[in-house]
C-alpha positions in Angstrom: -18.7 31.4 33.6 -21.9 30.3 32.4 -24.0 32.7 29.7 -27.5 33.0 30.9 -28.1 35.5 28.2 -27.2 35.5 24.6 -27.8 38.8 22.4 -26.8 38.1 18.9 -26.6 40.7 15.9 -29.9 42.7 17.5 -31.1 45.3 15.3 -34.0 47.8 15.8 -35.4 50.3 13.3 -38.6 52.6 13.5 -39.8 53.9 10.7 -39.8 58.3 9.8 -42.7 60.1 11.4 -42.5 62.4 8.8 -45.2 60.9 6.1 -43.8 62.9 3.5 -40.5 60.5 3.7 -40.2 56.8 4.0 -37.3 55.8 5.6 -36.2 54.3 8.6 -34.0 55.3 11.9 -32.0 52.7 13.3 -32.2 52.6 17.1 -30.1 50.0 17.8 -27.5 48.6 15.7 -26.1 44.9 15.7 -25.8 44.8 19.4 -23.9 41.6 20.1 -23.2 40.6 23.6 -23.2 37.8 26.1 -24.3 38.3 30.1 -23.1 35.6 32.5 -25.3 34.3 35.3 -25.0 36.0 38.6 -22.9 38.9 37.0 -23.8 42.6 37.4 -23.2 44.5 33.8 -23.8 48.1 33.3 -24.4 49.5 30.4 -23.4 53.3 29.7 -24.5 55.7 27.3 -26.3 59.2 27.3 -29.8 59.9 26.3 -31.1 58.7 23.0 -28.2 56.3 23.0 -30.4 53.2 23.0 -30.2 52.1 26.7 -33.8 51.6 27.5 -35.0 50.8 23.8 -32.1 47.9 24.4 -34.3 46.9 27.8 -37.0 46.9 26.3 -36.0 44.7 23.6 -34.4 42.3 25.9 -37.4 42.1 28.1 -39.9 41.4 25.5 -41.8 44.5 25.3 -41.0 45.7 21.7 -39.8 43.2 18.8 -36.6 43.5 17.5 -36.5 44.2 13.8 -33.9 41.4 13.4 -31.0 39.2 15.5 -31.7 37.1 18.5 -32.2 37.2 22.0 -31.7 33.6 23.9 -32.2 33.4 27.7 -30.5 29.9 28.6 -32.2 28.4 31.6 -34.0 25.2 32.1 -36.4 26.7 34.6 -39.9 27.1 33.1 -41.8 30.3 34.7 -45.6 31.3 34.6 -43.9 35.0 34.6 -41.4 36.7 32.3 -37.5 35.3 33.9 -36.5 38.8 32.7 -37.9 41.5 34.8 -37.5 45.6 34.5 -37.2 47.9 37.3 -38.8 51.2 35.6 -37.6 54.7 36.6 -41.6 55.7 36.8 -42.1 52.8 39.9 -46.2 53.8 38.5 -45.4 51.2 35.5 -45.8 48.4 38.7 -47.3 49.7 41.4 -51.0 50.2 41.8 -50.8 53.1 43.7 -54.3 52.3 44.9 -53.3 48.5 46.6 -51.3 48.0 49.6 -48.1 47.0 49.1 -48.5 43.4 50.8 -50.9 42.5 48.7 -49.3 43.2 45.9 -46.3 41.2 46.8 -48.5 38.9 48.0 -50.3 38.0 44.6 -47.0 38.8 42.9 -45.7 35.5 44.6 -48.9 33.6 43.8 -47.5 33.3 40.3 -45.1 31.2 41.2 -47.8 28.6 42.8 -46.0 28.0 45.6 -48.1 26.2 48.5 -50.1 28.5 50.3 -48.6 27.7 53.8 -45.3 28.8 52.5 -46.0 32.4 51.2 -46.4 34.3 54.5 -42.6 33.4 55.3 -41.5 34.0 51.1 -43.0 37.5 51.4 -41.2 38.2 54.7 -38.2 36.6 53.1 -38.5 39.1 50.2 -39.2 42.6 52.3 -36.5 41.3 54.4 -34.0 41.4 51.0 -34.8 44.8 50.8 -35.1 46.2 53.5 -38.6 47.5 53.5 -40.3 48.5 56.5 -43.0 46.4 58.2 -44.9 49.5 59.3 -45.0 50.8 55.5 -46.3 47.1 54.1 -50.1 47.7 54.5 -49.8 51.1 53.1 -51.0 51.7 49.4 -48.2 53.1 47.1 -49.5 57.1 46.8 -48.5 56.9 50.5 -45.1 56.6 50.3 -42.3 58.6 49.3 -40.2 58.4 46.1 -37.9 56.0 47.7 -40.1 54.0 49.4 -42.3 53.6 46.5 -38.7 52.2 44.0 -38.4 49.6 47.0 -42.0 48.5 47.2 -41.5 47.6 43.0 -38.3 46.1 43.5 -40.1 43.5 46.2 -43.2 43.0 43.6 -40.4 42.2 40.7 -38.2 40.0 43.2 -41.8 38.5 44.3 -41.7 36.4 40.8 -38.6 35.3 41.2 -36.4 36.6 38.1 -33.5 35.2 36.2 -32.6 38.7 35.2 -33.4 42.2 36.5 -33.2 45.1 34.5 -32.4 48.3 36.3 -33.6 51.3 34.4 -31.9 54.4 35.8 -32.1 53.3 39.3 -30.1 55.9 40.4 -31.8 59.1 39.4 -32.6 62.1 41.5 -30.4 60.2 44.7 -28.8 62.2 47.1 -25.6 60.7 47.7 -26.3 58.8 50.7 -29.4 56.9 49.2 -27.5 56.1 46.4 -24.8 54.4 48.0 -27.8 52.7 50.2 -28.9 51.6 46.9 -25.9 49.7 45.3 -25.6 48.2 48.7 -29.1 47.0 48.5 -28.5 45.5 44.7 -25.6 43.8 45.5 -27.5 41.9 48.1 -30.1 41.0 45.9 -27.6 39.7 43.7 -25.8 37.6 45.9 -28.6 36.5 48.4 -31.1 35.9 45.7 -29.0 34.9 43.2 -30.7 37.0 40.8 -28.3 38.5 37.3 -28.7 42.4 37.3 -28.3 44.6 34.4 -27.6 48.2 35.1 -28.7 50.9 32.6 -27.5 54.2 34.0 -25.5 57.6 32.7 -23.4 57.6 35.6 -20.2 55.8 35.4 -19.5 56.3 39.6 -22.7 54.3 40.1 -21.3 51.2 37.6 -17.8 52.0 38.8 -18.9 51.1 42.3 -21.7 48.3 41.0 -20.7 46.7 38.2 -18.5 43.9 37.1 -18.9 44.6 33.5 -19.7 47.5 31.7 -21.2 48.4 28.0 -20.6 51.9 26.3 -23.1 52.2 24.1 -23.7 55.5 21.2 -26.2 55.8 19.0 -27.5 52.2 18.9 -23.9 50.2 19.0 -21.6 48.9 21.4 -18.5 51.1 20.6 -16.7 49.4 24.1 -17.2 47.0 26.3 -15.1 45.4 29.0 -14.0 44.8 32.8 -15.3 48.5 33.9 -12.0 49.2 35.9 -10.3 48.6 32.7 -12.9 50.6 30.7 -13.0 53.4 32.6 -9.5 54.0 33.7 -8.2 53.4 30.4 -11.0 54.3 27.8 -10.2 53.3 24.4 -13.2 54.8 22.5 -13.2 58.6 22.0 -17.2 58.1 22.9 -15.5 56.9 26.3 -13.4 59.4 27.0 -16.1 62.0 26.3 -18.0 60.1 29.2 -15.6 60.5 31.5 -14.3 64.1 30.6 -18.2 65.0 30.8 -18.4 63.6 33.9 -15.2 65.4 35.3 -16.2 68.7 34.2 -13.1 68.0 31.7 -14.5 69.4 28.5 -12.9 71.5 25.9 -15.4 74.4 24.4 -14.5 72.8 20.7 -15.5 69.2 22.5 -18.7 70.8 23.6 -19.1 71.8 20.0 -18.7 69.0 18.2 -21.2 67.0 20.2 -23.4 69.5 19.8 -23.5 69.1 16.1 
């Protein structure tokens, strides 16, 4: 397979809010890890493990303290290759503009010829199965789900190498969910596009993912085929997942997490 992304020794420390002490918190720590183009890797972890700092970091929005981050690709873009799909869908959509003309000037970027953009944005709602009556609608018109759809379109609309997915799956009934993965898998494969999968529940990656990364308290404490991770767990951290998310927990387990 070939690596489109290359994460090497990635390190990221904040310094103490407390002014009375000067030291730092490592966030994440020496996060090494390769993605392959066209995969689909999950990455696992609960809150405050360093999922989304780790997005962040991979997207360009915050600096890593130290270690590298190397997209490999040849294409050069007006727009950032590595795109994030935020849980607040506010972070990219004006909620003020109609949706088509936000795609529209989305795809703009990319200076493709004018004549060809009416049939790239059709091409793109099309992807994602967004509803022509909902396209001239401004985004505090739609609902919750049409609203994460309208963002994914303005994201796809640059044409990324990579897409983050932040959470995607939050607050989904069961049937929207599995509407979902069906809808990033087709993004994946019809547009090619390499999707990263930050979520805390290991059905959704199970179901989604090729690859998965366990992540606690800013490392990578297992990583693997996720059939093989998660049907054989070999990090304690792992098997806490997975006996958290069965309801499987021992009151002395609950315990000692709680410490």
């Amino acid at each position: 397979m070939e690596t489109i992304l290359s994460i090497k020794n990635l390190f990221y420390k904040v310094k103490s809010t407390n002014f009375l002490v000067n030291k730092e918190k490592t966030i994440i720590d020496d996060i090494t890890v390769d993605v392959d183009k066209g995969e689909i890797i999950g990455i696992a972890g609960e809150s405050g493990s360093g999922k989304t700092t780790l997005a962040k970091l991979i997207t360009g929005i915050i600096t890593p303290t130290s270690g590298s981050i190397k997209l490999n690709t040849k294409e050069k873009k007006k727009c950032n290759p590595i795109q994030i799909l935020f849980q607040n869908n506010g972070q990219i959509l004006n909620p003020h503009r109609k949706i088509d003309d936000i795609v529209e000037e989305a795809i703009k970027l990319r200076e493709i010829p004018s004549d060809e953009i009416a049939n790239e944005k059709e091409k793109i709602f099309s992807a994602i199965n967004f509803p022509e009556q909902y396209r001239k609608n401004k985004g505090f018109q739609l609902s919750g789900g049409q609203q994460q759809r309208a963002a994914l379109a303005r994201l796809i609309a640059v044409k990324p190498e990579i897409l983050i997915l932040d959470e995607p799956f939050s607050a989904q009934d069961y049937e929207s969910l599995e509407n979902l993965s069906a809808l990033f898998k087709k993004i994946n494969i019809d547009l090619g596009i390499t999707l990263i999968c930050i979520s805390h529940d290991l059905n959704v990656l199970r179901e989604l993912c090729n690859r998965v990364v366990i992540i606690y308290r800013g490392k990578i404490v297992e990583i693997g085929n996720t059939k093989e991770v998660l049907s054989n767990p070999k990090h304690p951290y792992t098997q806490y997942l997975i006996k958290s998310e069965n309801y499987d927990l021992t009151h002395k387990e609950l315990m000692d997490r709680a410490e």
